[in-house]
DRENMARLO-755528 format. One record per residue (C-alpha): residue number from 0; x, y, z; residue in three letters. Coordinates in nm, 2 decimals. Example, Ala and Ser with C-alpha at 12.3 -4.5 7.8 and 13.67 -1.06 7.14 Angstrom:
+-----+--------+--------+--------+--------+
| num |      X |      Y |      Z | residu |
+-----+--------+--------+--------+--------+
|   0 |   1.23 |  -0.45 |   0.78 |    ala |
|   1 |   1.37 |  -0.11 |   0.71 |    ser |
+-----+--------+--------+--------+--------+
This chain:
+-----+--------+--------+--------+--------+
| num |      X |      Y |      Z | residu |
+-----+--------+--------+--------+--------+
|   0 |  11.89 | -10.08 |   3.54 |    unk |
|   1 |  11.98 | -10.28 |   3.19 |    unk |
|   2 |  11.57 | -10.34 |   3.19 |    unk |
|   3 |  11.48 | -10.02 |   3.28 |    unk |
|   4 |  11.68 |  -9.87 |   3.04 |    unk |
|   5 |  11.61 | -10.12 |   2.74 |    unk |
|   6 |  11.24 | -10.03 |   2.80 |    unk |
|   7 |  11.28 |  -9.67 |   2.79 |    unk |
|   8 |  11.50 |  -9.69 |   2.43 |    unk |
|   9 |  11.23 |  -9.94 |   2.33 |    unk |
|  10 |  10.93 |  -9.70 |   2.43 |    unk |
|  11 |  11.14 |  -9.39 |   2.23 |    unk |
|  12 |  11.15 |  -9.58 |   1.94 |    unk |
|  13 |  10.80 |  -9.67 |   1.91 |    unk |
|  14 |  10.69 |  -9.32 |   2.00 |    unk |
|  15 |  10.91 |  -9.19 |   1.72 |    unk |
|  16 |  10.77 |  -9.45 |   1.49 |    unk |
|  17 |  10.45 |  -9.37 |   1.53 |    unk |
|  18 |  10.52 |  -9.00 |   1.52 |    unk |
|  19 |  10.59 |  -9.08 |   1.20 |    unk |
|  20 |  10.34 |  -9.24 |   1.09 |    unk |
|  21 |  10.12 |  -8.95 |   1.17 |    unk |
|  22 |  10.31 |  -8.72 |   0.96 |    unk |
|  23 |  10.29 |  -8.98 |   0.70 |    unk |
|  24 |   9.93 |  -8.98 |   0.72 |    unk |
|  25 |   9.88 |  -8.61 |   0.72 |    unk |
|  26 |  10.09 |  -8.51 |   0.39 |    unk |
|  27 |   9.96 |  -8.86 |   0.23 |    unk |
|  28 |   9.62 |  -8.69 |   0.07 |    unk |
|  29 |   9.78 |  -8.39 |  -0.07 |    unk |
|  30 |  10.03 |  -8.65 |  -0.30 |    unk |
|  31 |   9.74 |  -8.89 |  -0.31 |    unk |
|  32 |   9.54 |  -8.63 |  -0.46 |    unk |
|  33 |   9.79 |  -8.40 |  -0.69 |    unk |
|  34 |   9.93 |  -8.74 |  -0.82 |    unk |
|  35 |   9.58 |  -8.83 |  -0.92 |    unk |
|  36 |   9.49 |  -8.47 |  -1.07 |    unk |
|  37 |   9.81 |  -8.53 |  -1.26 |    unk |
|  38 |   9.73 |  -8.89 |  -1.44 |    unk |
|  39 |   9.34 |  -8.81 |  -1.49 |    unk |
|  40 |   9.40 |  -8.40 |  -1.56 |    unk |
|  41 |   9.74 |  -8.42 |  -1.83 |    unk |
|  42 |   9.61 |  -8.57 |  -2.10 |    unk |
|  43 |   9.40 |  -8.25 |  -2.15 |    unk |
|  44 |   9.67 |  -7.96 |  -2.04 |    unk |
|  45 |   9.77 |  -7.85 |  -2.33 |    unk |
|  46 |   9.83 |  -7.45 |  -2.43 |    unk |
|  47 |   9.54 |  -7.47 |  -2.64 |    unk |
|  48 |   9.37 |  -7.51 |  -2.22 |    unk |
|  49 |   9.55 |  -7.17 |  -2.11 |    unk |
|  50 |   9.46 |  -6.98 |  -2.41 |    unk |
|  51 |   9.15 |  -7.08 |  -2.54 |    unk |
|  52 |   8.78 |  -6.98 |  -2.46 |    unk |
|  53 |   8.50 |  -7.24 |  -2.36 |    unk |
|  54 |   8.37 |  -7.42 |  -2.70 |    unk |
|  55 |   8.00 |  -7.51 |  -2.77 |    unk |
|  56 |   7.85 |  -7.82 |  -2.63 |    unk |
|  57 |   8.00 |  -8.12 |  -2.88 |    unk |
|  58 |   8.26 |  -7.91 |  -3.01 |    unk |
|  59 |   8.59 |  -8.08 |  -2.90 |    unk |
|  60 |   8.88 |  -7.87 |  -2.78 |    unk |
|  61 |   8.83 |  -7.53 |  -2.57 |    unk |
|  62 |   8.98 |  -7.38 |  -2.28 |    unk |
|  63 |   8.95 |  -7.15 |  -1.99 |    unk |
|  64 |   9.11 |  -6.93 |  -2.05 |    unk |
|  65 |   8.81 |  -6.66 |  -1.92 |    unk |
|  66 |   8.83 |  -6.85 |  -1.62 |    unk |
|  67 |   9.17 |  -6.81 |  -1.51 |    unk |
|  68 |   9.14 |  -6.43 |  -1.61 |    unk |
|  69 |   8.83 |  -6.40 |  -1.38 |    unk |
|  70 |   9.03 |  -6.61 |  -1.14 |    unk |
|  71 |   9.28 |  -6.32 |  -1.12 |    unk |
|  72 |   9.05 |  -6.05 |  -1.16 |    unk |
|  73 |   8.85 |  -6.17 |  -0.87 |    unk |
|  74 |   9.11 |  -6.21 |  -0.67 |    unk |
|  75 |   9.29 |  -5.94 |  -0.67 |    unk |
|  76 |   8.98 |  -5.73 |  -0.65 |    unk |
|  77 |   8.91 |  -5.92 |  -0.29 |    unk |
|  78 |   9.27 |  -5.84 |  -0.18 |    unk |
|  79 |   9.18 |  -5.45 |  -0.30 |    unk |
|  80 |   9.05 |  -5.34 |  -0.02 |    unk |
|  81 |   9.02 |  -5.68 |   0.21 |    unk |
|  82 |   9.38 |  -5.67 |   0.30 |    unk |
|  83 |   9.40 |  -5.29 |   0.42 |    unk |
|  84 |   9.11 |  -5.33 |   0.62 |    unk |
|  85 |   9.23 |  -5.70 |   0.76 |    unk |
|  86 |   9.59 |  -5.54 |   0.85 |    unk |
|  87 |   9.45 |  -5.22 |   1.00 |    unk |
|  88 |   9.15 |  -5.42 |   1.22 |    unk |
|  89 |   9.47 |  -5.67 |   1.33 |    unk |
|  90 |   9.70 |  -5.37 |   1.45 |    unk |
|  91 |   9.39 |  -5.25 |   1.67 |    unk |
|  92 |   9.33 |  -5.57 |   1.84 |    unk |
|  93 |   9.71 |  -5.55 |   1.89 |    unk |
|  94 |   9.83 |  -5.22 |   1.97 |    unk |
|  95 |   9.48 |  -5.08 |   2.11 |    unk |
|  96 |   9.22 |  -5.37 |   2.15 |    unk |
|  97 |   9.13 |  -5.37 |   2.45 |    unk |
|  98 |   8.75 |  -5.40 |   2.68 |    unk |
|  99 |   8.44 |  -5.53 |   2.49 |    unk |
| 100 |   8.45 |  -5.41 |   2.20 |    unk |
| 101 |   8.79 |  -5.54 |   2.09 |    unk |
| 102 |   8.71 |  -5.90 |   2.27 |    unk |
| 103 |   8.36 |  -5.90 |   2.08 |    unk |
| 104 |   8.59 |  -5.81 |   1.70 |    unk |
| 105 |   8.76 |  -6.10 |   1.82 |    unk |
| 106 |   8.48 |  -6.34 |   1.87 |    unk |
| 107 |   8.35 |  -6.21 |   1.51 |    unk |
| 108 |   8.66 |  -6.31 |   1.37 |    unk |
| 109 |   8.70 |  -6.62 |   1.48 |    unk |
| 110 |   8.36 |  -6.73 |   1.42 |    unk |
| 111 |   8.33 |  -6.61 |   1.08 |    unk |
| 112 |   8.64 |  -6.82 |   1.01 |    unk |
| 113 |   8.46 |  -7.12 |   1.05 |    unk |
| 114 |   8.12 |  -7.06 |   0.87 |    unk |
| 115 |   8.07 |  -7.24 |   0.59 |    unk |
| 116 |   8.16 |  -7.08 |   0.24 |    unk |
| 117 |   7.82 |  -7.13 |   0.12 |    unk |
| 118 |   7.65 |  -6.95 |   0.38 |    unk |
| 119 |   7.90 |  -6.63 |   0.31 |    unk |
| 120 |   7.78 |  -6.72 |  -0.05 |    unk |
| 121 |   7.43 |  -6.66 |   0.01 |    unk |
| 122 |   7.51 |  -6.37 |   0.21 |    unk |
| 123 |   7.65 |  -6.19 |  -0.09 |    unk |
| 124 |   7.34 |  -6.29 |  -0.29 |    unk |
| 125 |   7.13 |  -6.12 |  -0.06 |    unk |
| 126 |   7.34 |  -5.82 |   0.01 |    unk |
| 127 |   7.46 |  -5.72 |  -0.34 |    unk |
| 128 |   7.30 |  -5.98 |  -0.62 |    unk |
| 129 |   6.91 |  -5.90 |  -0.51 |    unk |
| 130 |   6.97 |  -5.51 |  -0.49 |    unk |
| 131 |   7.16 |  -5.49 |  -0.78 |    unk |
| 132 |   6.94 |  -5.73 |  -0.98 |    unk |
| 133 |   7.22 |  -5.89 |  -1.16 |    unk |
| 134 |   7.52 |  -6.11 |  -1.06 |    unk |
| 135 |   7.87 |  -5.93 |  -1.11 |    unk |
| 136 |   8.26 |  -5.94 |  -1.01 |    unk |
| 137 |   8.20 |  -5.73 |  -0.76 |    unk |
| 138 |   7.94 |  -5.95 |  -0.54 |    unk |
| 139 |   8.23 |  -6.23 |  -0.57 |    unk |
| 140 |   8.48 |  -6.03 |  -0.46 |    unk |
| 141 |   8.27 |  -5.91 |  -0.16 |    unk |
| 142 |   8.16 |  -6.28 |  -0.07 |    unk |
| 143 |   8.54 |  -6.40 |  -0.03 |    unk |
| 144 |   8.63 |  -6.07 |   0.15 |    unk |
| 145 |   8.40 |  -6.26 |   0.40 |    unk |
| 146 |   8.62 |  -6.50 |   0.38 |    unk |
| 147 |   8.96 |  -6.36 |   0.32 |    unk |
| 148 |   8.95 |  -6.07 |   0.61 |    unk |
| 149 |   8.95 |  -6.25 |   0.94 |    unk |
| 150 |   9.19 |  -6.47 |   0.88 |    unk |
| 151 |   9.43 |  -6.19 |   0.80 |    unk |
| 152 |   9.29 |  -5.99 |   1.11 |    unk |
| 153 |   9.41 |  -6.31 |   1.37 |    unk |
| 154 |   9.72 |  -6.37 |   1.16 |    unk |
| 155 |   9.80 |  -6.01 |   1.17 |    unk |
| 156 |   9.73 |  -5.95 |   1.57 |    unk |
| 157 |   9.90 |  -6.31 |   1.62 |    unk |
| 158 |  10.23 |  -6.15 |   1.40 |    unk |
| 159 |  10.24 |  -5.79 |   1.59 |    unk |
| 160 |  10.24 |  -6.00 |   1.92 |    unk |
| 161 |  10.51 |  -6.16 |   1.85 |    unk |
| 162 |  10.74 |  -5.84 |   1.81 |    unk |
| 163 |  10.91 |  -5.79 |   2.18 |    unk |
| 164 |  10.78 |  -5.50 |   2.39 |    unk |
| 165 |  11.09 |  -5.36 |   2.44 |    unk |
| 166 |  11.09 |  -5.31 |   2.09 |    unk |
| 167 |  10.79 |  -5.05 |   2.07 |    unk |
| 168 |  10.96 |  -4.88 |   2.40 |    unk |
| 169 |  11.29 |  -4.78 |   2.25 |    unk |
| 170 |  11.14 |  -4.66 |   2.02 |    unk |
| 171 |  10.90 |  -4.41 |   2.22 |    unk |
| 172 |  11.22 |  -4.38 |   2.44 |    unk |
| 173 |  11.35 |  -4.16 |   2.15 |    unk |
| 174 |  11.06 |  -3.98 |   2.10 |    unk |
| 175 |  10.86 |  -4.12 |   1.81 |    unk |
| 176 |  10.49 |  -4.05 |   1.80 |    unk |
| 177 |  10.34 |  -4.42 |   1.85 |    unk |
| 178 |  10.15 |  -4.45 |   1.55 |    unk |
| 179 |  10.44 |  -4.38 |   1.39 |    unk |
| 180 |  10.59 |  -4.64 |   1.63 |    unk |
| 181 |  10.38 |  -4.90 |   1.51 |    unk |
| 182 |  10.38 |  -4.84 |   1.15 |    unk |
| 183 |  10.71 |  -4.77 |   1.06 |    unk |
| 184 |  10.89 |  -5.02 |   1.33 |    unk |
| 185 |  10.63 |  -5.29 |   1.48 |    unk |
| 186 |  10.48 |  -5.34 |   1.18 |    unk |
| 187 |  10.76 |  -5.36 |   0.95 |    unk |
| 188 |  10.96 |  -5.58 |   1.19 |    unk |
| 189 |  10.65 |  -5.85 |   1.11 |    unk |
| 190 |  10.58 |  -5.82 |   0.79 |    unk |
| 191 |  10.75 |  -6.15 |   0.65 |    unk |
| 192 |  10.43 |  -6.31 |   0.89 |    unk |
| 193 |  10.18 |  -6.07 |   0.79 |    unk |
| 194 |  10.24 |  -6.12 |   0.43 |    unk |
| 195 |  10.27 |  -6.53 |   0.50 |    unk |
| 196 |   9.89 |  -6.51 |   0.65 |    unk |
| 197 |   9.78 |  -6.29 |   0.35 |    unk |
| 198 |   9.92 |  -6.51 |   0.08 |    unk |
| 199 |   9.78 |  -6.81 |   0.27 |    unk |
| 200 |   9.48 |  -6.69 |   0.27 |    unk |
| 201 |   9.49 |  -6.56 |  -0.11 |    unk |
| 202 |   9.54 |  -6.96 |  -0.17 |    unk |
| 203 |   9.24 |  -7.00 |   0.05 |    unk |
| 204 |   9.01 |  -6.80 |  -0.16 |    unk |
| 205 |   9.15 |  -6.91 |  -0.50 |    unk |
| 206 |   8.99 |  -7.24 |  -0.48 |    unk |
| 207 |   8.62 |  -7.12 |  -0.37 |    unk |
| 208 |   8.33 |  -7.27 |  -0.55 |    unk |
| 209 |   8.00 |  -7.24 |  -0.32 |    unk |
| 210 |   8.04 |  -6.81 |  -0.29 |    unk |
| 211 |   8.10 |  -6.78 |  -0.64 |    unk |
| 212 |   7.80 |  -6.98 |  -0.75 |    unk |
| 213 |   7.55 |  -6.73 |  -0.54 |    unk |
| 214 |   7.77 |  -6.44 |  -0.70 |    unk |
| 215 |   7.99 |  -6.49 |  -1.01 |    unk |
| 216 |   7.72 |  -6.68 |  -1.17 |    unk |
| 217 |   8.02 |  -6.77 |  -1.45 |    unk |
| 218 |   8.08 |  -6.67 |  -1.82 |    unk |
| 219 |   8.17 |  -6.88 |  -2.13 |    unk |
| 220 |   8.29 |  -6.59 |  -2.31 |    unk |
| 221 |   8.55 |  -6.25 |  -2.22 |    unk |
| 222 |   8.41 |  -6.06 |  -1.91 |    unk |
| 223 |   8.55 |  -5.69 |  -1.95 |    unk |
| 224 |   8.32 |  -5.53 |  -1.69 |    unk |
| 225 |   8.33 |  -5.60 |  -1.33 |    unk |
| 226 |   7.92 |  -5.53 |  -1.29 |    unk |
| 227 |   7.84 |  -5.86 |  -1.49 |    unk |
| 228 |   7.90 |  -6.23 |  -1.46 |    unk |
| 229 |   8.26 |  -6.29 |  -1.46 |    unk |
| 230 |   8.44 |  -6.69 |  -1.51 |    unk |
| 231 |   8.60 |  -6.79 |  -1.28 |    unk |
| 232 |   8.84 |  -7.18 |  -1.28 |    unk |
| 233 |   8.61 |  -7.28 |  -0.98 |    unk |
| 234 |   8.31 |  -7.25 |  -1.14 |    unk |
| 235 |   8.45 |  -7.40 |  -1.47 |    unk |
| 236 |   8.60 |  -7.68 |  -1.29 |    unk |
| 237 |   8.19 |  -7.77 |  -1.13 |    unk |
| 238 |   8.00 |  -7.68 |  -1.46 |    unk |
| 239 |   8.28 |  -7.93 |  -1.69 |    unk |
| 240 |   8.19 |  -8.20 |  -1.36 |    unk |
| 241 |   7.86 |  -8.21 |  -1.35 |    unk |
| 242 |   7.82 |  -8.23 |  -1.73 |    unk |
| 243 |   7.71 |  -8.53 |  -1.92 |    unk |
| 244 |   8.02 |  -8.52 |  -2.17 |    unk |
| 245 |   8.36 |  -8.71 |  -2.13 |    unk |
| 246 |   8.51 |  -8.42 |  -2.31 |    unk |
| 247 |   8.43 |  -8.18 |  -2.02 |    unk |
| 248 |   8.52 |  -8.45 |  -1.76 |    unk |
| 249 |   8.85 |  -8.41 |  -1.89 |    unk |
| 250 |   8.85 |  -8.01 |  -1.86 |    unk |
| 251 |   8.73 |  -8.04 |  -1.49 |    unk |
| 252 |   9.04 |  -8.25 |  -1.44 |    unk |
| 253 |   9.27 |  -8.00 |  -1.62 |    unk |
| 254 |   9.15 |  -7.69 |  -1.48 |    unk |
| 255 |   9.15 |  -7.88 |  -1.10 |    unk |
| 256 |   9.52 |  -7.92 |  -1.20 |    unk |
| 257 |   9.55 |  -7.58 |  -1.28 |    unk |
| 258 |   9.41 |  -7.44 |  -1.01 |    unk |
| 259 |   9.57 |  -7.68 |  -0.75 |    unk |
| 260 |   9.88 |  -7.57 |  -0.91 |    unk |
| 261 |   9.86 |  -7.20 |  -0.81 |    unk |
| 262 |   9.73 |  -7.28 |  -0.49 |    unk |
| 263 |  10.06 |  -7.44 |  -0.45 |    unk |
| 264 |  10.27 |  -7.20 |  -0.60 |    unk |
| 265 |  10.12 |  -6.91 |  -0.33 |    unk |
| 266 |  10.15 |  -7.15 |  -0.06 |    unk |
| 267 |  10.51 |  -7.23 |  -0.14 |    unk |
| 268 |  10.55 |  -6.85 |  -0.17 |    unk |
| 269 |  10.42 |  -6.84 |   0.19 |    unk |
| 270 |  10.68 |  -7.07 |   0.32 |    unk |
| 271 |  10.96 |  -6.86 |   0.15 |    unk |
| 272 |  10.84 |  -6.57 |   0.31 |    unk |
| 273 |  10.79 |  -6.80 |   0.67 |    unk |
| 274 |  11.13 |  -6.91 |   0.61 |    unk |
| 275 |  11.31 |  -6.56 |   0.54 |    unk |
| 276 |  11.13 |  -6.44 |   0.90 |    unk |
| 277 |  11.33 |  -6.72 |   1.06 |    unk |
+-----+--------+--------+--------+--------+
């Protein structure tokens, strides 16, 4: 029984070490990689980086400031209309999606998750860039809606789920109309893990490169109309990289660390919100 027993504690412990070890491995990139955007990328955040517009080629100093404008602009011009349309297709799928047609929404959605960026990129080219004969805001905020909108349907539909039946039957119990039902009660009562899967997927769409290329184009200079070439941190980020000047090297650093940085801030928003459903 003493060996039996010594083997058992001795097997636990090794499980749970190597459990470990796993997680280890898992969270190791992210640190790996902030701690390197950190050393290479803070020599060069200054304000002067926050503030400042793109200089000419061999003019030191410079900013993007343009880009984290169009950063914003873009993105909240995505979440315009993407996030009604995400929520509203999710509470169909879970209040009324049922047959074929609601199990082939499904198989759209899950497959458009995993297409590459680039091909919803070139998508958006093709859709709205060719036809309108320039590229614009509005073509990059329609590429990451391709993006952005079925991973807020599944997270949506995966959210109302959650909320127990007996919940929607009290409540037609007393008589309220069930759209009303669902709106005002189902809905409501998930919220905190709709609005997790929306800001997680914000901080999915932040850091997009490939769909902007096809539809933003970029801008070195202020971008007041959303029917032209708007900057973006992404595409700052690839045209300081791919440059020939150490100078630039050092903004494609910077603005990664920028741009990392609010990706983190919206997922640690996320796990507030997470953690208050809990």
């Amino acid at each position: 029984m003493e060996t039996v027993s010594f083997r058992r504690k001795a097997l636990d412990r090794c499980m749970k070490a190597l459990f470990c070890v796993c997680a280890v491995l898992v969270i190791l990139p992210l640190f790996v990689i902030f701690f390197d955007l950190v050393i290479k990328g803070a020599k060069e955040l200054k304000p002067s980086l926050l503030i400042d517009l793109p200089h000419p080629v061999g003019e030191p100093g410079g900013g993007i400031a343009n880009g984290i404008v169009g950063t914003i602009v873009i993105t909240l011009l995505t979440m315009l209309w993407s996030v009604p349309t995400a929520v509203l297709c999710g509470i169909y799928l879970a209040e009324y999606g049922r047959g074929k047609f609601a199990s082939a929404v499904r198989f759209a959605a899950d497959t458009m998750t995993g297409v590459p960026s680039i091909i919803m990129g070139i998508f958006g080219y093709i859709l709205l860039v060719v036809p309108m004969k320039r590229f614009s805001a509005w073509a990059g905020a329609a590429a990451l809606s391709m993006i952005f909108i079925p991973v807020v349907v599944r997270t949506t539909e995966d959210m109302l789920r959650t909320v127990p039946h007996h919940v929607h039957e009290a409540a037609l119990a007393l008589g309220i109309e069930r759209w009303k039902t669902i709106l005002y009660i189902v809905v409501r009562t998930a919220s905190s893990g709709i609005l997790t899967g929306i800001l997680l997927a914000m901080a999915r769409i932040l850091g997009e490169t490939a769909p902007l290329l096809f539809t933003a184009l970029g801008n070195q200079f202020w971008q007041t109309r959303l029917d032209q070439p708007i900057a973006a941190i992404p595409l700052q980020v690839f045209t300081y990289a791919i440059s020939p000047y150490e100078d630039w090297h050092d903004k494609a650093w910077a603005g990664a660390l920028v741009l990392i940085a609010m990706v983190l801030l919206i997922s640690l928003t996320a796990r507030f919100f997470g953690r208050e459903k809990k």
